[in-house]
N, C-alpha and C positions, 0 to 999 in steps of 0.2 A: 338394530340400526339407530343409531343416536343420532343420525343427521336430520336436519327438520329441512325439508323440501316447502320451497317459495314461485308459486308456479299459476301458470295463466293456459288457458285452449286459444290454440290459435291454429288458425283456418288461412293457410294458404291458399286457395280456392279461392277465398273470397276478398285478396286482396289485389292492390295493384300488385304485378311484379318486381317490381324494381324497389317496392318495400323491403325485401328480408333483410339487407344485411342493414339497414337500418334500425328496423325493428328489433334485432341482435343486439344492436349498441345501447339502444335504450333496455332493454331489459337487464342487461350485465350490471350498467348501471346503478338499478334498483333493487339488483339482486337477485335476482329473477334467476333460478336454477335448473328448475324441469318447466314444460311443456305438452300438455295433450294433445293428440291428435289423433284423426283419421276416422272418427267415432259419425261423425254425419257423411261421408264423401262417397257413398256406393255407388253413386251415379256417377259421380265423377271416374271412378276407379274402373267401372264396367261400364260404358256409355252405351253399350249395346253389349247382348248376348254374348259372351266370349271374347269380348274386348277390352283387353287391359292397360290402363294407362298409370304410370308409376309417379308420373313428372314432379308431382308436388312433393309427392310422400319423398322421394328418392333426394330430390333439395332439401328437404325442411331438414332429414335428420343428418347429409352431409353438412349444411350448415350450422348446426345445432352443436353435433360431435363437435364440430373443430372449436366452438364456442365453448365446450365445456358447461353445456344445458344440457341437461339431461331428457330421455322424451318415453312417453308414454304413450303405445300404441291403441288404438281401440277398434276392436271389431265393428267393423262399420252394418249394422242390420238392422238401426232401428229406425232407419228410414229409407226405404226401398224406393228405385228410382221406376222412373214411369211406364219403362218399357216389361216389368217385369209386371206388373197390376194389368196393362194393356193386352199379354201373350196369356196370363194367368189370373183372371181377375177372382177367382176362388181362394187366390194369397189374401184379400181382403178381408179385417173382422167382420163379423157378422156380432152387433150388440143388440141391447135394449131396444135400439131404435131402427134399425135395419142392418144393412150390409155399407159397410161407409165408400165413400166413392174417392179417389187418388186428390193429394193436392196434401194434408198436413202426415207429419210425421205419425210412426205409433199407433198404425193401422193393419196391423197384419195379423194374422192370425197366427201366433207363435204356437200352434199344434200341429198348422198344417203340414202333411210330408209335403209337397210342392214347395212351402214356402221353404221349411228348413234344408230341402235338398240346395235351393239357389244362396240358401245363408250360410251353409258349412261349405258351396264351391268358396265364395268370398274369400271365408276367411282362409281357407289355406292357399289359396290363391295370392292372397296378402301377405299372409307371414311365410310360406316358403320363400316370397322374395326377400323381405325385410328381417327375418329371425336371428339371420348371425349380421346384425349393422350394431354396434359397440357404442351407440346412444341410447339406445334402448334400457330399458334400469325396469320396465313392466308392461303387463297387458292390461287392459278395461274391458271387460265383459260388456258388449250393449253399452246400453244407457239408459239409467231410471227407467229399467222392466217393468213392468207389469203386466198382469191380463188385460188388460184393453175393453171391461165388460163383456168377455167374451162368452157368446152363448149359441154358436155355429153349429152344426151339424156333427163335426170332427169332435170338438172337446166335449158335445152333449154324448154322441156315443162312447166316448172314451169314459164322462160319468156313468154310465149305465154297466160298463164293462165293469167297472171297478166298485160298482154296488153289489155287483154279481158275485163277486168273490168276498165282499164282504159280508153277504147274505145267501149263503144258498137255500135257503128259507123265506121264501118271499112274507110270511106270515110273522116272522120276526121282525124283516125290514117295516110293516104296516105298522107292528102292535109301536116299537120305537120312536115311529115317528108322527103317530096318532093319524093314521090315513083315512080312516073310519070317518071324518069328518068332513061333512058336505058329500060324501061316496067319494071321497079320492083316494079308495085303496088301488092298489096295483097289483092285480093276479096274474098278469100275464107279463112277463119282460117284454112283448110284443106293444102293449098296450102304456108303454112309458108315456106321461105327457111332457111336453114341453116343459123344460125347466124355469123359464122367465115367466111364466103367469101364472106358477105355482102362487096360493095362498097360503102355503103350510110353511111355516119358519123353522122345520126340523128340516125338510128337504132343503129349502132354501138356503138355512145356514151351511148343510152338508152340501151341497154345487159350489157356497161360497170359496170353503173351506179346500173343494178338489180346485176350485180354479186358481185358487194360492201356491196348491202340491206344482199346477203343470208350470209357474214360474219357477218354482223351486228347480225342478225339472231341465227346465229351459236352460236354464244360467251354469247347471251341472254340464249339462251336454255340451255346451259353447266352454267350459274349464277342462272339460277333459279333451279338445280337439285342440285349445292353445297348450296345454299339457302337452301336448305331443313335441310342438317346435320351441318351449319355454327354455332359456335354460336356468339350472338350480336356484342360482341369486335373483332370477327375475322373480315378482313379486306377477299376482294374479288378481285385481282388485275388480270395483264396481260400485258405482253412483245408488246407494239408496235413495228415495226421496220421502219425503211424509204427504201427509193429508195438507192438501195445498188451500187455505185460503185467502188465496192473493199472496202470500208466502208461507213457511211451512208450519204447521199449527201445531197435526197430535202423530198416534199411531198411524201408520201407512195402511189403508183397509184392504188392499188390493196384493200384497206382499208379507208372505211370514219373512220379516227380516231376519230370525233366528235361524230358522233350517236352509232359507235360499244362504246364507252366509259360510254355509256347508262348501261351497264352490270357489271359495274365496280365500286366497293367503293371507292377505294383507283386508281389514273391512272400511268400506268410503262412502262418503255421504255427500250429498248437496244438503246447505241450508242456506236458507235465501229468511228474511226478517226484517221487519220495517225497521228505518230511519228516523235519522233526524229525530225532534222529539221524544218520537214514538222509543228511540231505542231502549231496548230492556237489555237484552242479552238472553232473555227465558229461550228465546228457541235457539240459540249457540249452544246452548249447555244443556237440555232436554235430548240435542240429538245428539251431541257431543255424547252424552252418557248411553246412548242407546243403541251408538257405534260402538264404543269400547267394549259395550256388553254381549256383541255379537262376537269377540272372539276372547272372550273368557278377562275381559280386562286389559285386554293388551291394548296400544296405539293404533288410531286409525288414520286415513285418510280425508280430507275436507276438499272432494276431489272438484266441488263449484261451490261458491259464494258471490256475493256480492261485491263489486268493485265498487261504479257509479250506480247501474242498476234502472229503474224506471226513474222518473223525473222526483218523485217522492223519497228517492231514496237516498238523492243525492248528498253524499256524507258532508255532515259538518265538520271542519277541522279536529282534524285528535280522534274522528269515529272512528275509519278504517285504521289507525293504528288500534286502536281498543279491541274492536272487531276481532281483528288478527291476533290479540294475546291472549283475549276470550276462549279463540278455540284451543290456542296452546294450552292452556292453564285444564281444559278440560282433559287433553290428552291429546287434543291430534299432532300427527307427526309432517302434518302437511297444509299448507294455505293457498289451494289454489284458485285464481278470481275466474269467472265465465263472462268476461274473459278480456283478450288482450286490448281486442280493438273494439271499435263500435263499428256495427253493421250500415251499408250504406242504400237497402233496398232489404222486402222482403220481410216477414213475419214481425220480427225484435230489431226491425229498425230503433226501435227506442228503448229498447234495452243494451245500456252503454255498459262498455267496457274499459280498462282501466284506462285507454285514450281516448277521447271523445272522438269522432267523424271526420274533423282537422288532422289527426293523429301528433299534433304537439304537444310538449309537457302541461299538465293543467292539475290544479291543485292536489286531486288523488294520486294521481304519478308519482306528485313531490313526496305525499304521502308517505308512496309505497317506497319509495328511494329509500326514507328514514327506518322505515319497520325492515326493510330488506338487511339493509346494518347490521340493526338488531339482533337480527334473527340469528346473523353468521355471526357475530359477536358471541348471543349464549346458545349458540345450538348446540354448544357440549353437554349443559346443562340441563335445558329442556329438551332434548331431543327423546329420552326417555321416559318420560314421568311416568307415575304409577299413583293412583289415589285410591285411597285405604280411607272405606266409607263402611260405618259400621248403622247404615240405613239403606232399604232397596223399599222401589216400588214394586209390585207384580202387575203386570201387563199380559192382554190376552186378546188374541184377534177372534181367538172362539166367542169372548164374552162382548168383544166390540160387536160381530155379526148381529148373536144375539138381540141385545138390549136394543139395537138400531130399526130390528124388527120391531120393537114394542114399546116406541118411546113415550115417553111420559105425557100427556095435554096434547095441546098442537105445536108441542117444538120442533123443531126441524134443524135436517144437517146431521153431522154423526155428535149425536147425544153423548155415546162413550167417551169422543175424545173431547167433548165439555168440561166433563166430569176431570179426568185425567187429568188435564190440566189443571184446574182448580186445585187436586190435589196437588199437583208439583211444584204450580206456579208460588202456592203457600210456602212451601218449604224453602223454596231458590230465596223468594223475598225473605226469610228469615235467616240466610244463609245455612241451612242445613242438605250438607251433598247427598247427591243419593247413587245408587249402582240401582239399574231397571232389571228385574230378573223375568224370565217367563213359568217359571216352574221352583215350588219350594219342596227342597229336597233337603238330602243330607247336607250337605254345603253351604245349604241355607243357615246354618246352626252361628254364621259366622256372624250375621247380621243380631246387633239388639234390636231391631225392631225391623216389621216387615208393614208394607200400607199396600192396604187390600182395596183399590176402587172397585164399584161396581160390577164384582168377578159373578155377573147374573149365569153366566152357563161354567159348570164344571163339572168333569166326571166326579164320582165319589172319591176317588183314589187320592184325586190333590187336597181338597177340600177335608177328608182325615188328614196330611200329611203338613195341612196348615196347624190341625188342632195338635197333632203331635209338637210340633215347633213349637205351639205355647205351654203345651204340660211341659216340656222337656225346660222349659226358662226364658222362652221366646215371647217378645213385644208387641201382638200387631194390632195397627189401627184398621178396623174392617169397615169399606164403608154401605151405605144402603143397597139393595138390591142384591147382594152378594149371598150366592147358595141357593136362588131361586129354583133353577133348574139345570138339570142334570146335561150331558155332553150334548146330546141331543136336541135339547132345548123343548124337554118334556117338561113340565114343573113338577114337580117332589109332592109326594102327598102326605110326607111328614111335617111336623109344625115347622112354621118359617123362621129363623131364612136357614133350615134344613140342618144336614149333616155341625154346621157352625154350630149352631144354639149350643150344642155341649159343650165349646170353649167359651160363647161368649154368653150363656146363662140366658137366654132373652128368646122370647117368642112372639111374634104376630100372626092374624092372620086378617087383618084390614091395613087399605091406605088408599089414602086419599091425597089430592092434588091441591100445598099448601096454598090457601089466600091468607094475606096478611096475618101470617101465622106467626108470635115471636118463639126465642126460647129461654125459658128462665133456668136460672139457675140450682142447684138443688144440694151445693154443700158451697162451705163458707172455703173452703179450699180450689173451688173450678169458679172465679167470679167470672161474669158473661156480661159483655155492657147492652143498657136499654134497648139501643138498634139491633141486635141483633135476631134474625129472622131464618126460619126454615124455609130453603127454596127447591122449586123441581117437580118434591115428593116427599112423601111423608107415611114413615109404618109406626103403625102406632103401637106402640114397644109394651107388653109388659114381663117385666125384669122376675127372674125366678125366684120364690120364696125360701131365696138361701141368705145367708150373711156374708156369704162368698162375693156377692154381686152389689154392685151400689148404683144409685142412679144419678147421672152428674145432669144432666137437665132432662126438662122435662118440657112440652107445648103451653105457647102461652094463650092461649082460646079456651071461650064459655063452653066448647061441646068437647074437645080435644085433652084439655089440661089435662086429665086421671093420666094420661099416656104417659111413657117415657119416649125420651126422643136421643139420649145419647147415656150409655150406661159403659158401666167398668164393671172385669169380670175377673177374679182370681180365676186360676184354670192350672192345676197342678203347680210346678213351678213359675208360670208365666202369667203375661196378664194379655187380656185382649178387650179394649174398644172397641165397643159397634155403634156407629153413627146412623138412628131412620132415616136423615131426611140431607141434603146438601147443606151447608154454611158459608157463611167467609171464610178465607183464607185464615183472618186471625186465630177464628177457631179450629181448625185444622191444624195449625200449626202449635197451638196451643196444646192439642191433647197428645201428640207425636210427644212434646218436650215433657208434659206428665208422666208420658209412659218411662222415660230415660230420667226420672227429677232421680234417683240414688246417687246415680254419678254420671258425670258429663257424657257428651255423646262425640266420639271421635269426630263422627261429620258434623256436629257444628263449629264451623271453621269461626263463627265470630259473632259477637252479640249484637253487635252492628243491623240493622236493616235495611233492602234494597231505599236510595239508590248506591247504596253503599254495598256491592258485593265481593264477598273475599272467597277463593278458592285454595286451600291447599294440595299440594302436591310431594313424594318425592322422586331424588333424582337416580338417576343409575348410580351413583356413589354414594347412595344415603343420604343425600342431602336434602333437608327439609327446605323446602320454597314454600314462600305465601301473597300470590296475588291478588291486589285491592283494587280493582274497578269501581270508578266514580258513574254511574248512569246518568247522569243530570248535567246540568247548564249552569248548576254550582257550586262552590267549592264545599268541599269534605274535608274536615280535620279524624284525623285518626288518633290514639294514642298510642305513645314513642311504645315500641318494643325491645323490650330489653335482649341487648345481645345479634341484635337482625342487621345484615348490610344489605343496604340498598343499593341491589345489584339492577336497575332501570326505573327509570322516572320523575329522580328529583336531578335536578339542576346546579343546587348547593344544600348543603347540612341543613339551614331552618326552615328550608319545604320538603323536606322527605317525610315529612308527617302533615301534607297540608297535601292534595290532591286538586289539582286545577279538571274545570269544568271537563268531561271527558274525558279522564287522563286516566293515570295509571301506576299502579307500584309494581315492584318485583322486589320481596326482600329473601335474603336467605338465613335461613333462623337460626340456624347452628355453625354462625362463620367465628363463633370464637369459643 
């Protein structure tokens, strides 16, 4: 599908009537192509028990079709209306903190049969009426699933069920998950305790881990009922979302993006990220990469973003075009805002959408008018893109559980995707792309270099198949914590950090919590500037008495110094760095480029540093493209590239190498 889709959620429901075919006019406009919908309206759809009401859904897409917008249907279930919580109040989650009582969305206990018997009437209910209407281009699974902290009666028996077949040896399940401790063995299946007041981090991370499987679960069963009434060219998608800090941060804890992505044709994401100022682009292209990775590299989805957004967010001229070429440039094949209008009552009153509450043109409209152009302009071009990164991260929900359980001092918050971060946000700012893997296999062989954050729990099987990858010629930067303990979240009672030490030569078996700890340097080839400091955590390294292994710094402290604190390790044909303790970005980014100094590294697109970031890509006809994003408030000069036309951004000949505050290039490298 080369076409790049420019697309907004609009809620007939929630407007006046007598808006649509205006709001028609204005989107064609701007360009504006597809349209979600139907994803929040159950109540409206079934106002009562077996009562069906079509009226919106049945306008939007006869209006929509004759407009030549395309629409995207959604199972409406992830927010159930009042009379079914009222008749069935056992649909309701039961979390951490009780059983939630009706009023916000994303309350339901998606294991219960009760709930899902009244969510699978819906949806067929829905799509037998709407399945052959010829606006339709796809379905939306839900919306930003999750378990809900669910810890009910239903999903706890259904963990007990499913430990049962994983153990029919209850003396196994104890010895694995160290039960012995405090007397919380379990002799009797009778005798399960409660899952939320578990002390033990091997159960707890396994509840985690099942309550991941039942969204997986969940989203397969709502695929295989739209399966029924799809047809072939319709596409099957779905909103992942991340770890939300006010917008989306890291890993998503609550969701294997990887295996739930299983139920899915087409992979889609919300990413939502500060303004104004604050704009980076780190989290456009963090999840941008962690979509494409759900379906083996191919185009995704960007099925919510940001328009206007909260009152912080509100774009500065030139943002939301940047925005919107950011995602392209990473791979998506779509830019959809959440959404069309602004709400005029109710939850995200002030979460705006591309038209303010007046619903007249106002400056992101105009905006979008120009990027909409655009879009149809090169969507032959980018409609495909493909980026050939010869850099991955490995990411793990097992090791985020983990480590979360046992974070470092009194940090707080998910520790894992701190860390995560730090390493990626290093690499974006150096502009080196990366592909996010979950597992390094055979396939893995493609990558020179692989960056190992804080992989604290992993069975044995990966953890050899990491040191394989570096005998075999492979790069990886391994960082602290990594190898600790096993699937379980037993700890290993061989020298730390376990099964690794044979790639990466180095053993601890203390650490401590750095105070003003620096890090010196320890060869006249790794220089390390004065400020430089160990933060987080600290293992205090000593490196093998081979010649195999060298030590690139070492702790700068009266009690600490003998340690090593970051070391290089020949290992067959490859090499592997292992980092003790966290750093700057510089340094991170610093020893990734040591491991590649033979010869260049395909994904570093550019020598350039954030706020100057360059993405390349190609096209479905081989064509090499190379986008330059300004992040800042001031101008960027580039150097002329020889041979490149500048296919969007400059205005005449002697600025296409000058980049105005927020703006943007598109050149194509091979037009002659």
């Amino acid at each position: 599908m080369s076409k790049i889709y420019y697309g907004v959620a609009y809620y007939d429901e929630y407007m006046p009537e007598e808006r649509l075919a205006t709001d028609i006019t204005m989107m064609k406009e701007a360009g504006i192509n597809l349209v979600r919908i139907a994803e929040s309206t159950w109540s409206t759809l079934e106002p009562q028990e077996g009562e069906y009401c079509f009226y919106h859904i049945d306008r939007v897409l006869d209006a929509m079709h004759q407009a030549g917008i395309a629409v995207i249907i959604g199972t409406p279930t992830y927010a159930i209306p009042s009379w079914l919580a009222r008749k069935h109040p056992e649909v309701m989650v039961t979390s951490f903190k009780g059983q939630e009582k009706y009023g916000r969305r994303q309350i339901m206990d998606i294991v219960s049969p009760v709930f899902l018997h009244y969510a699978e009437n819906i949806i067929r209910v829905l799509l037998e009426h709407v399945h052959g209407h010829p606006a339709i281009v796809g379905y939306q699974l839900d919306n930003e699933t999750k378990h809900y902290d669910n810890v009910g009666p239903v999903i706890q028996q259904k963990f007990v069920e499913h430990l049962q077949q994983r153990y029919p040896d209850l003396l196994q399940l104890n010895k694995d998950f160290g039960l012995d401790y405090w007397s919380n063995r379990i002799d009797n299946w009778q005798d399960f305790p409660p899952v939320e007041t578990t002390i033990n981090a091997s159960l707890g991370c396994a509840f985690s881990r099942f309550q991941r499987q039942m969204v997986t679960d969940y989203l397969l069963w709502q695929s295989r009922i739209v399966k029924e009434y799809a047809q072939p060219e319709q596409f099957i998608t779905h909103n992942f979302d991340f770890e939300w800090r006010g917008y989306s941060y890291g890993i998503q804890p609550r969701v294997d993006h990887f295996a739930a992505a299983e139920a899915l044709t087409i992979a889609g994401v919300d990413i939502y990220h500060p303004s104004q100022e604050q704009l980076s682009g780190r989290e456009i292209a963090f999840g941008g990469d962690i979509a494409r990775a759900l379906k083996q590299g191919a185009g995704y989805f960007v099925l919510e973003t940001e328009a206007q957004g909260f009152a912080q967010w509100t774009p500065f001229p030139g943002q939301l075009r940047l925005q919107a070429f950011s995602h392209i440039a990473s791979g998506a094949k779509m830019v959809s805002y959440w959404h069309w209008h602004s709400l005029h009552n109710a939850f995200e009153t002030y979460w705006k959408g591309l038209l303010s509450h007046d619903f007249s043109p106002n400056p992101a409209y105009l905006e979008a008018k120009t990027i909409g152009a655009e879009l149809a302009q090169l969507s032959a071009q980018l409609g495909d893109l493909k980026t050939e990164n010869d850099v991955a991260i490995l990411v793990s929900n097992q090791a985020m559980d983990a480590l979360n359980w046992f974070k470092p001092g009194d940090t707080q918050g998910n520790v894992y995707n701190d860390i995560f971060r730090r390493f990626y946000d290093a690499l974006y700012d150096s502009n080196i792309s990366v592909d996010i893997i979950n597992d390094v296999n055979a396939s893995s062989s493609a990558y020179r270099v692989i960056v190992v954050p804080a992989l604290y729990a992993a069975d044995d099987r990966l953890l050899t198949r990491i040191n394989h990858y570096v005998e075999a010629g492979g790069q990886a930067l391994i960082g602290f914590k990594s190898g600790f303990s096993d699937q379980n979240v037993k700890v290993r009672t061989c020298r730390q950090p376990g099964i690794l030490s044979e790639s990466c030569r180095v053993s601890y078996n203390q650490f401590v919590l750095p105070q003003q700890v620096g890090l010196s340097s320890c060869l006249p080839d790794f220089p390390l500037a004065e400020t430089e400091q160990a933060e987080l955590w600290m293992e205090l390294l000593t490196a093998d008495n081979s010649s195999q292994v060298k030590v690139l710094a070492s702790y700068q402290h009266p009690a600490w110094g003998q340690y090593a604190a970051i070391t290089e390790s020949q290992y067959g044909a490859g090499t592997a760095i292992y980092m003790g303790c966290l750093t700057s970005k510089n340094v991170i980014a610093q020893l990734l480029l040591r491991l590649a100094k033979k010869t260049p590294l395909q994904s570093q697109c550019s020598e350039h540093h954030f706020p100057l970031i360059v993405k390349k890509a190609v096209g479905k006809d081989g064509q090499r493209l190379a986008f330059y994003f300004n992040y800042s408030s001031d101008i960027q000069a580039i150097a002329p590239i020889e041979g490149a036309v500048c296919l969007l951004g400059s205005s005449s000949p002697n600025q296409q190498w000058e980049i105005e505050p927020w703006g943007l290039r598109i050149y194509q490298l091979d037009a002659q």
